[in-house]
Backbone bond lengths (Angstrom), bond angles and torsions (degrees), N, CA, C in turn:
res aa  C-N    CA-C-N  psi(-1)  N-CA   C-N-CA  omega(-1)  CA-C   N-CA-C  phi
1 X - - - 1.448 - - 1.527 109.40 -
2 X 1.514 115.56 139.31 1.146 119.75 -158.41 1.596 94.57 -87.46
3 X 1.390 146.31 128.48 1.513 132.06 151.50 1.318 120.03 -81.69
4 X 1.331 128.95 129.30 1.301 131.18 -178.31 1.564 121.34 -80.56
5 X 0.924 108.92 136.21 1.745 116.78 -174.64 1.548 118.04 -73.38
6 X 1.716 107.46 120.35 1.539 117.97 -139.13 1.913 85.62 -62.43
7 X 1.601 79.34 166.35 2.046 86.39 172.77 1.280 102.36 -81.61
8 X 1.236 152.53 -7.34 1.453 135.21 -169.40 1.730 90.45 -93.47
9 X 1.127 126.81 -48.43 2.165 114.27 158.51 0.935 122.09 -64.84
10 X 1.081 154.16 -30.17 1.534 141.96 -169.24 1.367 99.81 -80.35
11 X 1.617 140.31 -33.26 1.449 131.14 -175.77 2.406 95.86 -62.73
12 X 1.249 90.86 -65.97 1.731 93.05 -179.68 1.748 96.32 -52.31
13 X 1.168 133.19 -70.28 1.359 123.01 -165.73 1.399 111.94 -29.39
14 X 1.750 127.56 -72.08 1.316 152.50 -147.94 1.614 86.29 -79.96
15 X 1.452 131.49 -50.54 1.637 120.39 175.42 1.376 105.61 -40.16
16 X 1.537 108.07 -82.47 1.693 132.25 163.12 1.600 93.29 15.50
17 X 2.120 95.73 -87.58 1.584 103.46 -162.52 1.465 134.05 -67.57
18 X 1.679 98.09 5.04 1.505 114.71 160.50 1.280 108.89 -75.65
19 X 1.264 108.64 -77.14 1.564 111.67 -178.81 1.495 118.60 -34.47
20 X 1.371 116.60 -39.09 1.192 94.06 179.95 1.672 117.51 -98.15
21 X 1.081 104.76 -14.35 1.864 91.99 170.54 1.630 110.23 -95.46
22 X 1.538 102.62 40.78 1.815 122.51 128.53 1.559 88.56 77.59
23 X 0.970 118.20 -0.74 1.678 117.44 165.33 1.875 114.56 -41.70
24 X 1.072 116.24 -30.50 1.394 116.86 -164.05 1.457 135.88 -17.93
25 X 1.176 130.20 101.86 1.672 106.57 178.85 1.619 124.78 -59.25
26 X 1.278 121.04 -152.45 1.308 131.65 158.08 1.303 127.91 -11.01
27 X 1.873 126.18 159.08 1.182 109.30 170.19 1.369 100.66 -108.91
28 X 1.293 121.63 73.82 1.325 117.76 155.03 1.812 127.00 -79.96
29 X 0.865 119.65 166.92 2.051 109.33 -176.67 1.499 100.02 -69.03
30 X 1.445 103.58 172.62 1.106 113.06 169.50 1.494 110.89 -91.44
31 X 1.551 118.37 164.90 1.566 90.18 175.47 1.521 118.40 -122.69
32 X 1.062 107.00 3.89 1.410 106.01 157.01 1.579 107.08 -145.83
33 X 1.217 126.11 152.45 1.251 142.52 -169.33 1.761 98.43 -75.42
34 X 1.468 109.44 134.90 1.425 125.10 176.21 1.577 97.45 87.45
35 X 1.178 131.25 -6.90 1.912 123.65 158.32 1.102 100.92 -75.80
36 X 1.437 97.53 140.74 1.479 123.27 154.75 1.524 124.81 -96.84
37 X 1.487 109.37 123.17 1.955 83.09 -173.34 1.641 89.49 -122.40
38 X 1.574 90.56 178.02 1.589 112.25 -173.25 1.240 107.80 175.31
39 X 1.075 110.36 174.28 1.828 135.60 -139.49 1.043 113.32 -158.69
40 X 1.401 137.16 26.49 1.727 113.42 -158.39 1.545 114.38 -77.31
41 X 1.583 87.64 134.11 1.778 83.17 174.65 1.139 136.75 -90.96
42 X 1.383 111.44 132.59 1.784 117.25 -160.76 1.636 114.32 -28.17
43 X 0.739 113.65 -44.87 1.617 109.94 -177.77 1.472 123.04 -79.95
44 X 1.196 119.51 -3.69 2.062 113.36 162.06 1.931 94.04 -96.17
45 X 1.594 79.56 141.79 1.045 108.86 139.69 1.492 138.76 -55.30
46 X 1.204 133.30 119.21 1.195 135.78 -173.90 1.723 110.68 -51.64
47 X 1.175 124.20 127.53 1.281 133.38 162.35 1.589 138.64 -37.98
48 X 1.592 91.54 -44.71 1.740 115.92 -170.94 1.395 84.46 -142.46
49 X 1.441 103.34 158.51 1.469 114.06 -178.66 1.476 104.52 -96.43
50 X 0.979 134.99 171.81 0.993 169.80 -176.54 1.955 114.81 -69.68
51 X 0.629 141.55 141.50 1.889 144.82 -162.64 1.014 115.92 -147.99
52 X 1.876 134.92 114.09 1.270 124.60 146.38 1.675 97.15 -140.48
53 X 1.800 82.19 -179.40 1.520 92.99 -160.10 1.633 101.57 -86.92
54 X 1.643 106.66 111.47 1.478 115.97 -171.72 1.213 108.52 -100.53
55 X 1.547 116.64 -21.37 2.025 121.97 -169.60 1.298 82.09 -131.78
56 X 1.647 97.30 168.16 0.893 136.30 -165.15 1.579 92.34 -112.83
57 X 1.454 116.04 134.88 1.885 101.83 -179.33 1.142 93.89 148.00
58 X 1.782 92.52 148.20 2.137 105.98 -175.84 1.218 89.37 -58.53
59 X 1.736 105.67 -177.44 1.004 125.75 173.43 1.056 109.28 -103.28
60 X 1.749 133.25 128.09 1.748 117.80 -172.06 1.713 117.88 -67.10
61 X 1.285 138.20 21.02 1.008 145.92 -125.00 1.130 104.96 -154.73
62 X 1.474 109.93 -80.16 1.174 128.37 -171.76 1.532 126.84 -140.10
63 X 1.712 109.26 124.72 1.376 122.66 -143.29 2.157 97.20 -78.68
64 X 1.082 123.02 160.48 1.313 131.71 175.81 1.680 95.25 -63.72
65 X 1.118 110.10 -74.20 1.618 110.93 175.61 1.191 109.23 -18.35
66 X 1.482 129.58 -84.11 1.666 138.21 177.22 1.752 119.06 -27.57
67 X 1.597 97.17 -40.17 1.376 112.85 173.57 1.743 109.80 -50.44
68 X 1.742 91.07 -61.25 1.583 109.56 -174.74 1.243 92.79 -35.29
69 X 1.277 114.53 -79.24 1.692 128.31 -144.34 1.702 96.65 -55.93
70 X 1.074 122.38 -68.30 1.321 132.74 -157.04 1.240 106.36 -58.78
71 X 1.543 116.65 -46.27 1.918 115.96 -176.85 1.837 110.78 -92.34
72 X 1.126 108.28 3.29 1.195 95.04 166.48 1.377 96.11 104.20
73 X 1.072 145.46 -78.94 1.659 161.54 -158.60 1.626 123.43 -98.26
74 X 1.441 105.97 139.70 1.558 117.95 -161.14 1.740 96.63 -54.63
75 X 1.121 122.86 142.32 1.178 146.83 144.46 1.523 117.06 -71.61
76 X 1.652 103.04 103.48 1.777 96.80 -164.84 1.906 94.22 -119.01
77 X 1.309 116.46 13.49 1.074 124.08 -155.39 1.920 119.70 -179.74
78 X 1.846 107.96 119.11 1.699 93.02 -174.53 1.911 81.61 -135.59
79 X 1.363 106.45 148.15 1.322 112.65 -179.44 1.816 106.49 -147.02
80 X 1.227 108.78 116.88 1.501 105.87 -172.26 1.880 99.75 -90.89
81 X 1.917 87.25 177.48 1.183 96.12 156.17 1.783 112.45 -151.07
82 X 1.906 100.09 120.54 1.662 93.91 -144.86 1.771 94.30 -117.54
83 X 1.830 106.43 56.51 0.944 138.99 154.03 1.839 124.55 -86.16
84 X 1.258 89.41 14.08 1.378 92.77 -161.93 2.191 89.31 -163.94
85 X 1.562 115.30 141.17 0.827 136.83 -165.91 1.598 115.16 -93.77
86 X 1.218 140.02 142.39 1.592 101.56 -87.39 1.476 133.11 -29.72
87 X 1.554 120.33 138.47 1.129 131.37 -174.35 1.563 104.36 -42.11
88 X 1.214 97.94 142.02 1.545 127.33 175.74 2.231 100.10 -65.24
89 X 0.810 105.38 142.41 2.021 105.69 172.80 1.102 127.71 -167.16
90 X 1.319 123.84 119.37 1.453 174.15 -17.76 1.579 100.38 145.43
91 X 1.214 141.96 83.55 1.332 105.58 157.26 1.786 117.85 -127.82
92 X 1.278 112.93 158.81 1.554 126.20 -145.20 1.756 98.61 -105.67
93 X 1.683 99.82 155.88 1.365 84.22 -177.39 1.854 89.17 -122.50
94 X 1.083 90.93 -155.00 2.165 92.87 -167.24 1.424 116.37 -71.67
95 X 1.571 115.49 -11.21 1.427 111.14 156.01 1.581 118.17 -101.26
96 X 1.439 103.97 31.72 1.421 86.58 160.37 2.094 105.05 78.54
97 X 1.070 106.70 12.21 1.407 111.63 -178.63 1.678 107.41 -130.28
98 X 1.737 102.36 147.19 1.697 113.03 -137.29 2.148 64.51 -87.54
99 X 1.721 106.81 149.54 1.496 118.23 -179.05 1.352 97.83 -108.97
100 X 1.492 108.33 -46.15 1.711 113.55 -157.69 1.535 88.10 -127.78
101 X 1.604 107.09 161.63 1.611 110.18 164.56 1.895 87.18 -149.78
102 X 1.527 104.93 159.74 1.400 111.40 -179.52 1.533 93.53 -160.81
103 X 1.647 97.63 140.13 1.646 112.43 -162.51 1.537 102.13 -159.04
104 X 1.072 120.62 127.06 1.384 151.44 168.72 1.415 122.36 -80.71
105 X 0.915 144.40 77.23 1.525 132.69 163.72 1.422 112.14 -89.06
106 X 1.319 102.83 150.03 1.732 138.19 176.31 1.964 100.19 -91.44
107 X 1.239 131.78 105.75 1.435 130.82 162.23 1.508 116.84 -113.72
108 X 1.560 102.03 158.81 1.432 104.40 178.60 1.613 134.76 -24.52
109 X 1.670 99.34 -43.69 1.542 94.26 -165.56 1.652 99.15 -170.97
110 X 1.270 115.38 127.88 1.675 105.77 -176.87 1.560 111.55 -44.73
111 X 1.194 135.40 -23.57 1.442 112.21 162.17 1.637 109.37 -70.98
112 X 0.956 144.56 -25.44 1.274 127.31 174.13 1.832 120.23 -68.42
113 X 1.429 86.12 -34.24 1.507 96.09 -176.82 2.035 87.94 -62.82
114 X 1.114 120.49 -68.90 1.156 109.56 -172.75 1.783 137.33 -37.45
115 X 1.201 96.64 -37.23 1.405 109.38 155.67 1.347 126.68 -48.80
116 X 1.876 109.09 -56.87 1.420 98.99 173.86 1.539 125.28 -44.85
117 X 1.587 107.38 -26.50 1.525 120.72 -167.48 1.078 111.57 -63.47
118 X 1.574 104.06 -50.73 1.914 113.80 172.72 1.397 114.09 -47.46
119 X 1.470 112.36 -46.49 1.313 124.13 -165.56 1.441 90.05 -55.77
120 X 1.397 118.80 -93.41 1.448 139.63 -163.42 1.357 116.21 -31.23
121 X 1.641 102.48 -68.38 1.861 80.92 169.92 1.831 83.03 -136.26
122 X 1.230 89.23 102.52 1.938 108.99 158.76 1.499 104.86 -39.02
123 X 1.510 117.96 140.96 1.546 129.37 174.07 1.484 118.33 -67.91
124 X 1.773 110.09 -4.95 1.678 119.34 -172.46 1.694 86.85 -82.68
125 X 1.552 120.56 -38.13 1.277 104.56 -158.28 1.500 127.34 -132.29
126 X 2.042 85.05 13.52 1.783 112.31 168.52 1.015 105.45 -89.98
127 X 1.651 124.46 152.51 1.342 124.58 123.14 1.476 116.27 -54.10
128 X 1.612 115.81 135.64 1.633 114.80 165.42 1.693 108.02 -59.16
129 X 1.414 104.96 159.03 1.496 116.31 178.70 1.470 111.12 -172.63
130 X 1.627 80.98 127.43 1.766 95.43 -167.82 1.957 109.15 -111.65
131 X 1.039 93.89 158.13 1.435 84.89 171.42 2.005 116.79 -151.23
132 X 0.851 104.26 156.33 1.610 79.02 -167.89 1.620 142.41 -88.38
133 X 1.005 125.54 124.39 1.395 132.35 -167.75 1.647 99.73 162.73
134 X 1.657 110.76 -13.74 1.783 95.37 -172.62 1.638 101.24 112.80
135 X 1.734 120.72 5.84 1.357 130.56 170.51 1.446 102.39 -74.93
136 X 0.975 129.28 132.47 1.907 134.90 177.67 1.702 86.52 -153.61
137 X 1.654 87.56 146.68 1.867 101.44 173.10 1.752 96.30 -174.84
138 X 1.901 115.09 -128.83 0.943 120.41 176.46 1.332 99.03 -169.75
139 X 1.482 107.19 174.70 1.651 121.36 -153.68 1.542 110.20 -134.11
140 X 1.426 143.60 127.54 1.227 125.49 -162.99 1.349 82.64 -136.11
141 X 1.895 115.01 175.50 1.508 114.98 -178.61 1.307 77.78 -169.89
142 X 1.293 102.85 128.03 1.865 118.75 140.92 1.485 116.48 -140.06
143 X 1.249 91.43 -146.37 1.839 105.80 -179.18 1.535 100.53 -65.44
144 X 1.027 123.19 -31.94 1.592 105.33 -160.27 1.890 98.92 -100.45
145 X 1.185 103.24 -9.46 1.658 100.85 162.98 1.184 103.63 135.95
146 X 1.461 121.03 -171.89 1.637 113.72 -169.65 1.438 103.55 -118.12
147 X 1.138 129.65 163.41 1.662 149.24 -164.18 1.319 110.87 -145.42
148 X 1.255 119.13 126.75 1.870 130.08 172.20 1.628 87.13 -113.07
149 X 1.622 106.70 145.26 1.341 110.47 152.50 1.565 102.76 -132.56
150 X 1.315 98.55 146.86 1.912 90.11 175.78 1.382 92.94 -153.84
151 X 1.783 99.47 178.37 1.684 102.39 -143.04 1.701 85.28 -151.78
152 X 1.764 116.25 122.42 1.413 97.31 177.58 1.653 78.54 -141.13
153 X 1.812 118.71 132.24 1.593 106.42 167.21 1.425 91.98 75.51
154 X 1.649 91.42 -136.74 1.563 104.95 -163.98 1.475 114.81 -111.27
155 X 1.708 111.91 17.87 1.167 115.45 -130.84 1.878 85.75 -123.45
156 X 1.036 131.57 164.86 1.508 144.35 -143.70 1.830 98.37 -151.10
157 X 1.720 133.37 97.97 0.822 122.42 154.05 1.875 109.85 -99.24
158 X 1.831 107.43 135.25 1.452 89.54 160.92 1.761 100.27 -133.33
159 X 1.233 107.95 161.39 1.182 122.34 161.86 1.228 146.17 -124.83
160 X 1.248 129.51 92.10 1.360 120.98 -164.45 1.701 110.81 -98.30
161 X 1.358 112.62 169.41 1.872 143.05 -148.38 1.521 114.55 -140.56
162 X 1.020 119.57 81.14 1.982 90.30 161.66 1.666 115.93 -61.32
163 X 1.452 114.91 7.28 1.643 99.41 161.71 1.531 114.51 -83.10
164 X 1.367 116.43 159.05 1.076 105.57 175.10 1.513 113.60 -117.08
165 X 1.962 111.75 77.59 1.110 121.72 -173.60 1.530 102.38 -146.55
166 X 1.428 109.44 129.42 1.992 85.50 -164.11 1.604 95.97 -99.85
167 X 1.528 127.43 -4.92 1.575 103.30 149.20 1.126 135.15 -25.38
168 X 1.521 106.50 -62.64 1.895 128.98 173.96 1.907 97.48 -28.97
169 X 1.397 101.34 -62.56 1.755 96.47 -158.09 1.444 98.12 -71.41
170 X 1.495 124.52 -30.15 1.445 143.96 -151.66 2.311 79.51 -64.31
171 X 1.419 104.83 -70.40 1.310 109.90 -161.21 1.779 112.94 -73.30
172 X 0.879 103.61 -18.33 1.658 116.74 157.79 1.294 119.50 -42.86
173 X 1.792 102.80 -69.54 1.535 110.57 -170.94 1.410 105.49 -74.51
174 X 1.773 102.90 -27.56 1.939 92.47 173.69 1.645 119.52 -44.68
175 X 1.286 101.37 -30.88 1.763 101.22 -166.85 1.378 101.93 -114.11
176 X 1.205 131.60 -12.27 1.844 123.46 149.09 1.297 126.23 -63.59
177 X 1.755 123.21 -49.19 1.199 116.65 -154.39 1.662 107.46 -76.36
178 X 1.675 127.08 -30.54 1.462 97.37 -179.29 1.761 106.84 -79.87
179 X 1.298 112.61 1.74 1.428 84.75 168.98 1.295 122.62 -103.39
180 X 1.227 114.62 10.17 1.864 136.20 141.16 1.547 128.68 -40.63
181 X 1.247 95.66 -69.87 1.535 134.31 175.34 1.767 91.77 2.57
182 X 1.287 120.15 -68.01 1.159 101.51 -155.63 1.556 132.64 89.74
């Protein structure tokens, strides 16, 4: 049985996968801290594809347990999507609603990857966040949950939270990104 991905993530997720396949509009502010905004204009092609949870399956990366511990809440449920290099992952909490998501993209060229970083969470209104292997980005948190983006090479880690504590994503990506690396 397929579970559907709660509405309070999919608004941050689907922003998220604007922002980062470089769609961005304008430089206007953001207006509240932990939004993501975007604009894409009808005529590009999307950058990065698109991610949901289509299988059922660990995450190669990162174990449900680790999830537990680190986000706070039981892991009753992990569903990838291995349309994407390392698989995209999903994991669910006891009502059946997605807690954490973790996604990898491949981009043109470590300056592009870096850009997405600016984009996603800008340094005016991130905390910096490093992780080790040479991953650096930033970390945002509000009401709708917290977000890490980081940037190593050419390569795109993000992480999103329905907590709204950006430690949670901060200690997440600590123990995802070198086994990302690539």
């Amino acid at each position: 049985m397929r579970k559907p991905v709660p509405t309070a993530l999919v608004p941050v997720s689907a922003v998220l996968l604007g922002v980062l396949a470089g769609c961005g509009g304008g430089s206007e502010p953001a207006t509240e801290m932990g939004t993501i905004r975007t604009a894409p204009p009808e005529t590009s092609a999307p950058e990065l594809p698109s991610v949901e949870p289509v299988a059922k399956a660990d995450c190669p990366y990162l174990s449900a347990e680790e999830v537990s511990r680190l986000n706070g809440a039981p892991v009753t449920d992990v569903r990838i999507d291995d349309g994407v290099e390392p698989a995209a992952c999903f994991f669910y909490d006891g009502d059946g609603a997605v807690q954490l998501t973790t996604t990898v993209y491949s981009v043109a060229s470590p300056e592009r990857a870096m850009e997405l970083v600016q984009e996603s969470a800008p340094a005016a209104e991130a905390e910096p966040s490093e992780a080790e292997g040479g991953w650096s980005g930033g970390r945002t948190a509000g009401p709708g949950g917290a977000l890490l983006v980081m940037a190593r090479d050419a390569r795109v880690l993000a992480v999103q939270s329905t907590q709204e504590d950006s430690m949670t994503v901060q200690r997440i990506a600590e123990l995802a990104a070198p086994r990302v690396a690539g």
